[in-house]
SELOVO-13244 format. One line per field, with one value per residue (C-alpha): residue in one letter; x, y, z. Coordinates in steps of 0.1 Angstrom, whole numbers, always signed. Example, Ala and Ser with C-alpha at 12.3 -4.5 7.8 and 13.67 -1.06 7.14 Angstrom:
BEGIN
resn	c(A / S)
c1	c(+123 / +137)
c2	c(-45 / -11)
c3	c(+78 / +71)
! end
This chain:
BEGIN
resn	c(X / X / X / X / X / X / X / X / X / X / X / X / X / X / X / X / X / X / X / X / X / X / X / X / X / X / X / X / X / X / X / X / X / X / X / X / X / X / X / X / X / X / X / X / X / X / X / X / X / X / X / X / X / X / X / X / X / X / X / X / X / X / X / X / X / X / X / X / X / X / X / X / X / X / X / X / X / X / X / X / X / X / X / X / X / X / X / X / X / X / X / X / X / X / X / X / X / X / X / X / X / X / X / X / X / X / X / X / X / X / X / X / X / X / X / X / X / X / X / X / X / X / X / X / X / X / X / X / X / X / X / X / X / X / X / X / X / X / X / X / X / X / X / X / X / X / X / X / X / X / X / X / X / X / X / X / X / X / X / X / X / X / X / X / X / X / X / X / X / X / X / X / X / X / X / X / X / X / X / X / X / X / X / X / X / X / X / X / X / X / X / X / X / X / X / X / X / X / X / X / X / X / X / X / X / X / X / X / X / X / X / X / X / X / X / X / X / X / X / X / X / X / X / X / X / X / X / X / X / X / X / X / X / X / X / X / X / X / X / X / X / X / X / X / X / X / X / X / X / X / X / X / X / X / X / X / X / X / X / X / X / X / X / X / X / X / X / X / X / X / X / X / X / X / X / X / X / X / X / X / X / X / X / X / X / X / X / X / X / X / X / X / X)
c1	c(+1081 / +1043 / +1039 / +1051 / +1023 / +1000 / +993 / +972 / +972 / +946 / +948 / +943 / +928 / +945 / +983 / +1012 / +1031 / +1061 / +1044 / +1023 / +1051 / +1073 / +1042 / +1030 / +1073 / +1071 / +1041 / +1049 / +1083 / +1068 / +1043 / +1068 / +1091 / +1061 / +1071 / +1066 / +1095 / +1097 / +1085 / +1054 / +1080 / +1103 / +1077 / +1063 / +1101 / +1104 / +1077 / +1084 / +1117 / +1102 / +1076 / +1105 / +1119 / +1092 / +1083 / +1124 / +1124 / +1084 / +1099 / +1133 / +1110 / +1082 / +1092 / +1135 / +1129 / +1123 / +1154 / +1139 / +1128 / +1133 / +1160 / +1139 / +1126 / +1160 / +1168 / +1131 / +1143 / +1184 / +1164 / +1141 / +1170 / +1186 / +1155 / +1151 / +1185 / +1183 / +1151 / +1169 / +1196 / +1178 / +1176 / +1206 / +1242 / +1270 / +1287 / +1258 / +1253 / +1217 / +1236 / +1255 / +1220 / +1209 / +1234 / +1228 / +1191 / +1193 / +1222 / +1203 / +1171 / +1190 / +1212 / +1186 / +1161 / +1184 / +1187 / +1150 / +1152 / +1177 / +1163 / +1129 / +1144 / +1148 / +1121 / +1144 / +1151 / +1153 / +1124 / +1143 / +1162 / +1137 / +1120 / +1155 / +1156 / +1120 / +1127 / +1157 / +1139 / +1121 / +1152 / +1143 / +1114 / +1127 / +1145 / +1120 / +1114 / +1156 / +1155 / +1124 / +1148 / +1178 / +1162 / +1144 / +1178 / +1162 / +1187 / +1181 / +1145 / +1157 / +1164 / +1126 / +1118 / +1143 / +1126 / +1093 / +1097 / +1117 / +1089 / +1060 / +1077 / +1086 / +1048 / +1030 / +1049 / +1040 / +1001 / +1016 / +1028 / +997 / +977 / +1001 / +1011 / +1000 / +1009 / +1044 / +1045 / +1036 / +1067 / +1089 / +1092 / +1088 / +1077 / +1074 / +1041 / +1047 / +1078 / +1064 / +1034 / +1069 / +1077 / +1041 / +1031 / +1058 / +1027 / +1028 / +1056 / +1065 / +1097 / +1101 / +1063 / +1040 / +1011 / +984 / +957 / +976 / +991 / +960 / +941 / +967 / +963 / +926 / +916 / +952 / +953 / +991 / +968 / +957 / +992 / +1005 / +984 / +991 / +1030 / +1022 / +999 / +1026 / +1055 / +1030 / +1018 / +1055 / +1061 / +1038 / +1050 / +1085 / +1076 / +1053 / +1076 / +1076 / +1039 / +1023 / +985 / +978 / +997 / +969 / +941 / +962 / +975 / +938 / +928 / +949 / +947 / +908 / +919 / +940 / +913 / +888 / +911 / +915 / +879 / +877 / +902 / +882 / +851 / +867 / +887 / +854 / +835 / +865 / +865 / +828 / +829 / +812 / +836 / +865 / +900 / +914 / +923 / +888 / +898 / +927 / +910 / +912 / +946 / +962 / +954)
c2	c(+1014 / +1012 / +1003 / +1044 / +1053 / +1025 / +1015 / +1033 / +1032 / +1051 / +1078 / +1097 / +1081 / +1085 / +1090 / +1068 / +1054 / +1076 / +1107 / +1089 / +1074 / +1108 / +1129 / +1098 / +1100 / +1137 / +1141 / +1120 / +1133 / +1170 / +1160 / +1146 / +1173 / +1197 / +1222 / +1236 / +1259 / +1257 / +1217 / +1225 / +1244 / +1214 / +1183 / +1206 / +1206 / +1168 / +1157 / +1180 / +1168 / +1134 / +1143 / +1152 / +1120 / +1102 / +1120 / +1117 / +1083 / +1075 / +1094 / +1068 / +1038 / +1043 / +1063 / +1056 / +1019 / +1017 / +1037 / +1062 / +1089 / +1123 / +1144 / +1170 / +1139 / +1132 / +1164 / +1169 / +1137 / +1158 / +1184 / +1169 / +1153 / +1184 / +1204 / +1173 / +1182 / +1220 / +1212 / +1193 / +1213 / +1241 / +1216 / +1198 / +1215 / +1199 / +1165 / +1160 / +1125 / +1128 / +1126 / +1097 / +1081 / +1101 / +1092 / +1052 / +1052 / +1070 / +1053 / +1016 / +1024 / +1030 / +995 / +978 / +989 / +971 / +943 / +940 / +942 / +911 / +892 / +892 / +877 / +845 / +821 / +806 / +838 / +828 / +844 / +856 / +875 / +891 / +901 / +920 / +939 / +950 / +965 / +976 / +992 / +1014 / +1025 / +1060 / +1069 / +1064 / +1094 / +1114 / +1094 / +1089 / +1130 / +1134 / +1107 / +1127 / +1162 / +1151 / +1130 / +1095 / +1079 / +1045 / +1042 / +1046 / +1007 / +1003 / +1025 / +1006 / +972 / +988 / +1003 / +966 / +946 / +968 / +978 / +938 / +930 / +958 / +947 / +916 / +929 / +947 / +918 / +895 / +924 / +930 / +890 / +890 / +924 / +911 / +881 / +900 / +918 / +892 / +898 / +871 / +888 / +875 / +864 / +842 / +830 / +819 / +799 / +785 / +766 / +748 / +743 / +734 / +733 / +774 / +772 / +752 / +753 / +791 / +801 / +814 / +795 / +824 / +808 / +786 / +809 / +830 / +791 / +781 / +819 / +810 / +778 / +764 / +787 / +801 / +838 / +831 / +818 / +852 / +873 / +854 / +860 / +898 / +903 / +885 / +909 / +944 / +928 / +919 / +957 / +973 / +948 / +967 / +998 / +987 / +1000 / +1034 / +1041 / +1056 / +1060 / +1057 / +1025 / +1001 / +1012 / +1012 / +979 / +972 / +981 / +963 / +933 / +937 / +946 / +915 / +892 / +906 / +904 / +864 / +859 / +874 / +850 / +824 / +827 / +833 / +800 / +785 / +798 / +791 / +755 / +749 / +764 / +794 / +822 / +830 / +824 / +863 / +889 / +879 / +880 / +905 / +931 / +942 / +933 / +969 / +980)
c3	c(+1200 / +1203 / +1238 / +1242 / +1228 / +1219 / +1255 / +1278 / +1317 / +1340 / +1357 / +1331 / +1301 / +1269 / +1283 / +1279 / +1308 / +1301 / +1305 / +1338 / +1356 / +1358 / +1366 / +1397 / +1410 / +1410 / +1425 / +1454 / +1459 / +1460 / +1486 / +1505 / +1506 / +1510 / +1481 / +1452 / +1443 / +1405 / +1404 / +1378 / +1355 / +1357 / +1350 / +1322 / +1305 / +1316 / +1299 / +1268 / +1270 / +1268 / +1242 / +1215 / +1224 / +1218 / +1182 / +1170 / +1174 / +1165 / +1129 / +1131 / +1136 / +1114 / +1083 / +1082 / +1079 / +1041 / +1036 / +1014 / +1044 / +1030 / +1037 / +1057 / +1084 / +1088 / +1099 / +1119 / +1137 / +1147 / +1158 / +1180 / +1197 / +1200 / +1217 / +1241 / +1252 / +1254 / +1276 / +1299 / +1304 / +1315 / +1349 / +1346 / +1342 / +1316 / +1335 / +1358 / +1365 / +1347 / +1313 / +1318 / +1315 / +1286 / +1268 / +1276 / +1274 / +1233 / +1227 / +1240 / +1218 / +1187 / +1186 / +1198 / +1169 / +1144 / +1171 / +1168 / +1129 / +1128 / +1156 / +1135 / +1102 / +1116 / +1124 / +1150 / +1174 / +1210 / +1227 / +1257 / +1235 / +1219 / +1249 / +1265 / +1228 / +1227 / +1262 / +1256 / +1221 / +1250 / +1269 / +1259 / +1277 / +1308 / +1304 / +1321 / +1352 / +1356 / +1354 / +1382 / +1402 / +1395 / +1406 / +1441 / +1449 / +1446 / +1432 / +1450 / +1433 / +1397 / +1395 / +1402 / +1374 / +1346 / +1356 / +1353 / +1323 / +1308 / +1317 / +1308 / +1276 / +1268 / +1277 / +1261 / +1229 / +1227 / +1225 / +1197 / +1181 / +1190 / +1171 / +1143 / +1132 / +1096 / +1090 / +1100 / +1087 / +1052 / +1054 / +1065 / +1099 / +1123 / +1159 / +1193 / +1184 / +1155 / +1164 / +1195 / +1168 / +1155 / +1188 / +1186 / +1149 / +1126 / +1101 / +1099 / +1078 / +1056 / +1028 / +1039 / +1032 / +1053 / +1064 / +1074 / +1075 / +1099 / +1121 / +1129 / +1134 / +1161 / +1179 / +1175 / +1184 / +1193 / +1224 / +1214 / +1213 / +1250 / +1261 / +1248 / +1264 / +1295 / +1289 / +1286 / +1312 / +1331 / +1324 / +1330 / +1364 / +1374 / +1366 / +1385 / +1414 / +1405 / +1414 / +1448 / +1473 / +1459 / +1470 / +1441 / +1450 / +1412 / +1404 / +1417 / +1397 / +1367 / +1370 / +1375 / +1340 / +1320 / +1341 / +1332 / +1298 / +1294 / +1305 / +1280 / +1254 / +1267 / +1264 / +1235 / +1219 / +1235 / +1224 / +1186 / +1191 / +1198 / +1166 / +1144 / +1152 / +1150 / +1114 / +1122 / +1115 / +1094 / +1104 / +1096 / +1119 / +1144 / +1179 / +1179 / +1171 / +1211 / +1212 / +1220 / +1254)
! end
């Protein structure tokens, strides 16, 4: 679930895109509307909302999957849902249409999470369905932006927010994945990055082992690390084309920094692929360091 809080957009340095979309959608509905009745009381409990959201299944993700989470997480992680719900219903009365996404968007990140989990056993997982999982892994934190839709009556632009959030999700992930390989691979988790290696070196693997050194060679000097960030940047700059019509102001210059972000990350790559395969630097975890935005 790291692209929710891994990956950074402008506007705002240092916030995630769930708390940044619902503040840019609110912002511009208010202005256009021309009031303020109550709107900074409501964003505040959106993004709250949103927060415990974020932190309840943050706990789920990182410290449940070993099995062996203590009973008082468990319970952290109830209540957290619980106060995400009290939050919103301050806004939104019982049977408003609101919940009937609630409920789909928690109910989509928790079977998609043990999706993710099987889909990543297998070395031969088809990539397209990988990608649909991880953004469906995300489904959550659109929550906040499908309640800023709900309460200005913009129901026609929520579409544009699920495909934003699919695609940046799905893309911002497989940074996550470029970064976190061996880490992965150590655990026995193939990702979107290594099982995308798989496709293009049957040499990584080889009677069910792991070939590291391998792997990281062909992100190196292969170019399978470039090809993935192309495939990411891809998917974020087909998102913020998603979300175009809705004129945020802030949008551009965002998009803008993790296009630039993307291409460093390329060069990066580059310029390690170039090292590795004149013999002057290691094959390890050298050019993907910058590989979280």
């Amino acid at each position: 679930m790291s692209p929710a809080d891994s990956h950074r957009g402008d506007n705002g340095p240092g916030q995630p895109y769930w708390i940044l979309l619902p503040s840019w959608l609110h912002a511009s509905y208010v202005k256009r509307k021309r009031t303020k009745t109550g709107d900074r009381t409501f964003l505040a409990d959106v993004l709250t909302a949103q927060y415990c959201l974020f932190l309840a299944f943050r706990i789920r993700d990182d410290l449940m999957d070993d099995g062996r989470t203590p009973r008082i997480l468990r319970r952290a992680v109830d209540r957290l849902i619980l106060d995400a719900g009290k939050i919103f219903s301050k806004h939104f009365p019982p049977g408003a249409a609101f919940w009937r996404v609630y409920g789909k968007c928690l109910a989509g990140t928790t079977s998609a999470t043990v999706e993710v989990d099987d889909l990543q056993r297998s070395t031969e997982t088809s990539l397209p369905a990988l990608r649909k999982a991880y953004a469906r892994v995300n489904s959550v934190f659109r929550v906040g932006s499908a309640a800023v839709c709900r309460r200005h009556s913009r129901l026609a632009d929520y579409p544009m927010v699920r495909s934003f959030s699919d695609r940046f999700s799905a893309g911002c992930q497989i940074l996550d994945d470029l970064a976190d390989i061996a880490e992965d691979l150590g655990r026995g988790r193939w990702n979107y990055a290594a099982n995308f290696i798989m496709r293009g070196s049957r040499a990584a693997a080889q009677g069910g082992r792991v070939d590291l050194k391998r792997v990281t060679g062909s992100l190196l000097s292969g170019g399978a690390g470039i090809a993935l960030l192309g495939e990411a940047g891809r998917l974020i700059g087909n998102a913020f084309s998603a979300i175009e019509p809705l004129g945020l102001p802030h949008a551009a210059p965002c998009r803008r920094t993790y296009e630039e972000s993307i291409d460093a990350m390329k060069l990066e790559l580059f310029t390690a692929g170039i090292a590795v395969r004149r013999g002057h630097a290691p094959i390890g975890r050298a050019g993907m360091k910058g590989s979280r935005v």
